[in-house]
C-alpha positions as CSV (number, residue, x, y, z in Angstrom):
1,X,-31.9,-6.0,-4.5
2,X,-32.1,-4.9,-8.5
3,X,-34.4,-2.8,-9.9
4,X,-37.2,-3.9,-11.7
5,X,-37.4,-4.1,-15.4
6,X,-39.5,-1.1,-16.6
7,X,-40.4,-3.3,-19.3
8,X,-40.5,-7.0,-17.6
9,X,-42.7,-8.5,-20.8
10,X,-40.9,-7.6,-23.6
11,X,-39.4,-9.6,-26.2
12,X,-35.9,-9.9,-27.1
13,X,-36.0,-7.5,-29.7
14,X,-38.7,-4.7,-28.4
15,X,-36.4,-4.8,-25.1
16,X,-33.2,-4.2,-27.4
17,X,-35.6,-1.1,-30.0
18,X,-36.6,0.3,-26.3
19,X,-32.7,0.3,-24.9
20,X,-31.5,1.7,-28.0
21,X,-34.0,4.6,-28.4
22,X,-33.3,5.2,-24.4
23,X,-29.8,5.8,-25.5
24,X,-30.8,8.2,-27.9
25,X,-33.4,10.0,-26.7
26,X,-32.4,13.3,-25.9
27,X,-30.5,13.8,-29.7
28,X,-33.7,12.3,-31.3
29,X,-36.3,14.7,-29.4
30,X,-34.1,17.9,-30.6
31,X,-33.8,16.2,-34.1
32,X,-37.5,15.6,-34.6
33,X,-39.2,18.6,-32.5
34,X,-39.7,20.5,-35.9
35,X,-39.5,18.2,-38.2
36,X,-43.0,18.7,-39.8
37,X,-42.6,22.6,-40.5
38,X,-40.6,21.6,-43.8
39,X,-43.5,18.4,-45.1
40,X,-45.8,20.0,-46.3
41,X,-47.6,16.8,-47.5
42,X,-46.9,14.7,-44.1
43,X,-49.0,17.4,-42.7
44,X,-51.3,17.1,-45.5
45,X,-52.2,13.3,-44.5
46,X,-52.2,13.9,-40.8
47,X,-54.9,16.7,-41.3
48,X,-56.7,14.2,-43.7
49,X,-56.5,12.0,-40.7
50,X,-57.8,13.9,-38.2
51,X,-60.7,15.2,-40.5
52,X,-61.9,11.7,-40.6
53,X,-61.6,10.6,-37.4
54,X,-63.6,14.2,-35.9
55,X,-66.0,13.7,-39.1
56,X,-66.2,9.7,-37.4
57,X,-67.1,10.9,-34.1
58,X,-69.9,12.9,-35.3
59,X,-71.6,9.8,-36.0
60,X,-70.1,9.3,-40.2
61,X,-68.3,5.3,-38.8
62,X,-68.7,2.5,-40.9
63,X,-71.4,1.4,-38.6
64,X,-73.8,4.8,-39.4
65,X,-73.1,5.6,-35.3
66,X,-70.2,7.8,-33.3
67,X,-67.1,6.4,-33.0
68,X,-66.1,7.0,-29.4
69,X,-62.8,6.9,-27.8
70,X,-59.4,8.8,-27.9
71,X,-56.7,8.4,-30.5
72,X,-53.3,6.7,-29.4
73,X,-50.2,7.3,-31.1
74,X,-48.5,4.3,-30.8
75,X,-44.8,4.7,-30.8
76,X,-44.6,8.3,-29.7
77,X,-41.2,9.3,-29.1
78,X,-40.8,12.6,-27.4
79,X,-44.2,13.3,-28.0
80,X,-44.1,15.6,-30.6
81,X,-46.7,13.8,-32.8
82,X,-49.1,13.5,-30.5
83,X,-49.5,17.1,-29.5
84,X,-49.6,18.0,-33.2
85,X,-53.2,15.4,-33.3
86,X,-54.0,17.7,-30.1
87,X,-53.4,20.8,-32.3
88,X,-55.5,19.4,-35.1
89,X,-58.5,18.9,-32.6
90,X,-57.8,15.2,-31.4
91,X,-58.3,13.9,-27.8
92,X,-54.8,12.2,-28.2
93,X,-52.5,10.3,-26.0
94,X,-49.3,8.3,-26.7
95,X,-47.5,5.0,-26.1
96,X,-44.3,4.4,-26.2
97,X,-41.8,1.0,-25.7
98,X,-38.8,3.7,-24.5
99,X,-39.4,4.9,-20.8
100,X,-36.7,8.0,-21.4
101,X,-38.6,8.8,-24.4
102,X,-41.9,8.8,-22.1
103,X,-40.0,11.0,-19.5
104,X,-39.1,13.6,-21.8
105,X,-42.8,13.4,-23.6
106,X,-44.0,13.6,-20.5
107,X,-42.1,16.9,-19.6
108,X,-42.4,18.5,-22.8
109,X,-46.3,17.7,-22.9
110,X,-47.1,17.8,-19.1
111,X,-51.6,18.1,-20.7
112,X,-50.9,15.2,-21.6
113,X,-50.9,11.3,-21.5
114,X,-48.2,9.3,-22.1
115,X,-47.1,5.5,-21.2
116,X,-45.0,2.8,-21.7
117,X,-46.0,0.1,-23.8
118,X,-45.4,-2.4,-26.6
119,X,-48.2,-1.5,-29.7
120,X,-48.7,-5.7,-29.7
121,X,-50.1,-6.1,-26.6
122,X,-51.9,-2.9,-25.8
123,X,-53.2,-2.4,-22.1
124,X,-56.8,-1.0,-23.3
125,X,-59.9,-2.9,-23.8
126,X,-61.2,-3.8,-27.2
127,X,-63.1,-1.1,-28.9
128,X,-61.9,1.6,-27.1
129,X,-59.6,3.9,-29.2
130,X,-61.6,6.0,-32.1
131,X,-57.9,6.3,-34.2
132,X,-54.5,5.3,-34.2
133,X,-51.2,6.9,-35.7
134,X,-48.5,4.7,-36.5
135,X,-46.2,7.3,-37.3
136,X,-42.6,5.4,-38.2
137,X,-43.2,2.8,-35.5
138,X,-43.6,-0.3,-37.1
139,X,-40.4,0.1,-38.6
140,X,-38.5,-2.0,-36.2
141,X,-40.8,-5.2,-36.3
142,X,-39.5,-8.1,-37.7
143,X,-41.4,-9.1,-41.1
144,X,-43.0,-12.3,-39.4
145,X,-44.5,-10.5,-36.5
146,X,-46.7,-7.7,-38.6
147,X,-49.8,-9.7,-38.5
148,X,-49.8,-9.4,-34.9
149,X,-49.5,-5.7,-34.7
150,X,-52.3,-5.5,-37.2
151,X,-54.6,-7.5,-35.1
152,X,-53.8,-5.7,-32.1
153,X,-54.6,-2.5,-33.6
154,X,-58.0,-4.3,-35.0
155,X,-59.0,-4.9,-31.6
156,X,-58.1,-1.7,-29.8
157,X,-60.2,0.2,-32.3
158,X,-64.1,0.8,-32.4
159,X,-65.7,-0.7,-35.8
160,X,-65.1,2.5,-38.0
161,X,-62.3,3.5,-36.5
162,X,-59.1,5.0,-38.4
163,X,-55.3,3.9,-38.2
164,X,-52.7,6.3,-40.5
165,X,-49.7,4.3,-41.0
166,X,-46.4,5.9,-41.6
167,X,-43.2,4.0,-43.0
168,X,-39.8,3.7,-45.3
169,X,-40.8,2.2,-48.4
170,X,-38.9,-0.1,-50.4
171,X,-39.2,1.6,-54.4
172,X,-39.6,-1.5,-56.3
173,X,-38.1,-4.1,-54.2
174,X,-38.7,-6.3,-51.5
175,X,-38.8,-6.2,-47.8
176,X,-35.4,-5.3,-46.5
177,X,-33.5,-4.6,-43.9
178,X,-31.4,-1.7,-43.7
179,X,-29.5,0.3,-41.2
180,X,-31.2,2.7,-39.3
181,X,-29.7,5.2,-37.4
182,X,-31.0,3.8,-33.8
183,X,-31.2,0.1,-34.6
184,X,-32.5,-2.3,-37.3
185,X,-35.5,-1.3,-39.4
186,X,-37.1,-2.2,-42.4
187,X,-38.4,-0.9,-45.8
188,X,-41.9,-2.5,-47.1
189,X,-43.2,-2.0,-50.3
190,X,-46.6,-0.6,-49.7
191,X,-48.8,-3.3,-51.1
192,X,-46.8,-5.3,-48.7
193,X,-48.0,-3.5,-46.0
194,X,-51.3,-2.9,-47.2
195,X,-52.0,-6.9,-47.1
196,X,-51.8,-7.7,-43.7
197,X,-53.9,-4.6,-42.9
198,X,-56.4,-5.7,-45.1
199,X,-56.5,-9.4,-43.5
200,X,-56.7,-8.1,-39.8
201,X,-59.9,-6.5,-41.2
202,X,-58.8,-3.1,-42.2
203,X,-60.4,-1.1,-45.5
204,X,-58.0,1.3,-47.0
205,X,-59.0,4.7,-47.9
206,X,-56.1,6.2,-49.2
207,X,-52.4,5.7,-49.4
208,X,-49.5,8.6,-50.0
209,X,-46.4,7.8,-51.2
210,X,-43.7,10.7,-51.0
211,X,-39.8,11.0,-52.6
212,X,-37.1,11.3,-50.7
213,X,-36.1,14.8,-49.8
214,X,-32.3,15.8,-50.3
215,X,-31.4,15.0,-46.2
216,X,-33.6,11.5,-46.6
217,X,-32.4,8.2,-47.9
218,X,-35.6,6.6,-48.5
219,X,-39.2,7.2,-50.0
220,X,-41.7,7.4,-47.7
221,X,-45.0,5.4,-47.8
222,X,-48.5,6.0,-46.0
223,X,-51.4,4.1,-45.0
224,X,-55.0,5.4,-44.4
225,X,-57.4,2.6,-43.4
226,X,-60.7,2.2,-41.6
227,X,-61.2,-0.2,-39.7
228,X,-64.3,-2.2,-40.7
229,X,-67.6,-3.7,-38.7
């Protein structure tokens, strides 16, 4: 008798991102685990982040009430992320397409939540998240199927709810391609990005863009939207 899948509905190409960050998992958590002690402005937007979704909370939404709800970061690796939103003050859990990189979030994090997922079809009810960091995890979508994420991450969060986006930006040119380390992934240029956001309801705030540093290839673009009523 085989095993079931430990993702049965994926697509083609979230099953193929999942089995290839499974295969890396292990290098990539030791690769990542301090990766914000030398960003000094990566940190800077997450704080900014977390500000406005506590200062949300408190009842300053887009709707004049409390924005209820944890924050999900969607795409969270080995979990390293999601305890730094703990650390900043956030009730924060994470999702993840790789089940390894669950496992070792899991074990790393034991205080907190983790599960397998895919960030386009969320199992949460509408409304109920008060933020979402996309930190680098959009990255691997296919140009065509954006809008989708976008909704999905419209109707997860409460009206006046915040998403930061993080992502490879493209410095001039178009979307493209390139070749990531762990499997395809794309570059966006941030206006791009910015659109589809703004479609699936979204009101940016702020955006971020950063130059690469001398072990980077690529600038680095990011996001800060509300969602609105």
């Amino acid at each position: 008798m085989t095993e079931p899948s430990p993702y049965p509905s994926f697509s083609p190409y979230l099953r193929t991102t999942a089995d290839a960050y499974d295969a890396v998992a292990v290098r990539y958590a030791e690769f990542v685990r301090d990766s914000l002690d030398a960003l000094p402005l990566d940190r800077a937007v997450l704080a900014a982040f977390a500000e406005l979704a506590l200062a949300a909370r408190g009842g300053a939404g887009a709707v004049g009430r409390p924005v209820e709800g944890p924050v999900a970061e969607l795409g969270c690796g080995p979990g390293h992320m999601t305890a730094h939103l703990r650390d900043l003050g956030l009730d924060a859990f994470g999702v993840d397409l790789s089940p390894v990189m669950i496992d070792l979030a899991r074990e790393a994090h034991p205080d907190l939540r983790f599960e397998v997922g895919s960030m386009d079809a969320l199992d949460l009810a509408d409304g109920e998240l008060s933020g979402i960091l996309s930190w680098y995890s959009v990255i691997h979508t296919p140009p065509s199927e954006i809008p989708s994420y976008f909704a999905e991450f419209q109707r997860v969060l409460a009206p006046g709810g915040h998403l930061l986006l993080a992502f490879f930006e493209s410095e001039g040119g178009p979307v493209t391609a390139f070749d990531h380390k762990v499997t395809t992934a794309y570059r966006w240029p941030i206006d791009d990005l910015a659109g589809p956001a703004h479609e699936a309801g979204f009101v940016e705030i702020g955006r971020m863009l950063r130059e690469p540093r001398q072990d980077e290839r690529f600038r680095r673009g990011h996001l800060l939207m509300r969602r609105g009523e």
